[in-house]
C-alpha positions as CSV (number, residue, x, y, z in Angstrom):
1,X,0.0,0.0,0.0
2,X,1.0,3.5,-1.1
3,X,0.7,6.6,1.2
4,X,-1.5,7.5,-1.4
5,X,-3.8,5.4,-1.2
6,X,-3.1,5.2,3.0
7,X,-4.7,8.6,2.9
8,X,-7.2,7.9,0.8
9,X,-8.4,5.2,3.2
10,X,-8.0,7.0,6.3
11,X,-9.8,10.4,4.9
12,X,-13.0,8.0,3.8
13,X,-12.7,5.9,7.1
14,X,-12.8,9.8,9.0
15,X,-16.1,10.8,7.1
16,X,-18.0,7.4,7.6
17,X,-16.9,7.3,11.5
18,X,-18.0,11.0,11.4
19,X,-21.3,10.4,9.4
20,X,-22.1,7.4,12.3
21,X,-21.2,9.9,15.3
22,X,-23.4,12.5,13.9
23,X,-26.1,9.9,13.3
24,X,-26.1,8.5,16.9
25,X,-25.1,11.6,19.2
26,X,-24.6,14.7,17.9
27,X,-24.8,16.4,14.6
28,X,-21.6,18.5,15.5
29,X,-19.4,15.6,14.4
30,X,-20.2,17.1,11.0
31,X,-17.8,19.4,11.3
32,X,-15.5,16.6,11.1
33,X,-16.2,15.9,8.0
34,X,-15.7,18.9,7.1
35,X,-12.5,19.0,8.2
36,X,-11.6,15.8,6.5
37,X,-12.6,17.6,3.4
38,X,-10.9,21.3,3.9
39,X,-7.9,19.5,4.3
40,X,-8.1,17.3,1.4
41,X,-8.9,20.1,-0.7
42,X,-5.8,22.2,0.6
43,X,-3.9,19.3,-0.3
44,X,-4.4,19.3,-3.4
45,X,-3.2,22.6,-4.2
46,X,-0.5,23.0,-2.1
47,X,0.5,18.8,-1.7
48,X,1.0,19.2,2.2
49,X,-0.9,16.7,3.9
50,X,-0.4,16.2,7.6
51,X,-1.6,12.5,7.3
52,X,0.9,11.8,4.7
53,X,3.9,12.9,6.8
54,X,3.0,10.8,9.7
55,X,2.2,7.4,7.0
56,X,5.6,8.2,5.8
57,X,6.8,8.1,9.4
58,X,5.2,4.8,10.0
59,X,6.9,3.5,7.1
60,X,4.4,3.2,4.3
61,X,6.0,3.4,0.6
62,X,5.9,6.6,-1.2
63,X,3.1,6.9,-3.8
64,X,3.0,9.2,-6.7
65,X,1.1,12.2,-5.2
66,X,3.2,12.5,-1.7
């Protein structure tokens, strides 16, 4: 697995845990999801991606975005 496509999974896995929080408590989990998204946008325009850095920490392979 790529730490492309670690982020990938992780940043779905974040709006499906947040979706399921904001179904069962409180719809201010949204804002996670919202987050998730800011950040992925930002991403992609400026390729820094906090996620990445710690994947690449952990070890994952480089991919061909990060």
């Amino acid at each position: 697995m790529s730490i492309d496509r670690a982020v990938m999974m992780f940043a779905g896995i974040m709006v499906l845990v947040s979706l399921a929080l904001a179904h069962f408590y409180s719809p201010y989990w949204l804002w996670l999801t919202v987050f998730v998204g800011v950040n992925l946008i930002q991403a992609s325009f400026t390729g820094f991606c906090p996620a990445a850095m710690i994947f690449k920490k952990l070890g994952i392979k480089s991919g061909n975005a990060f």
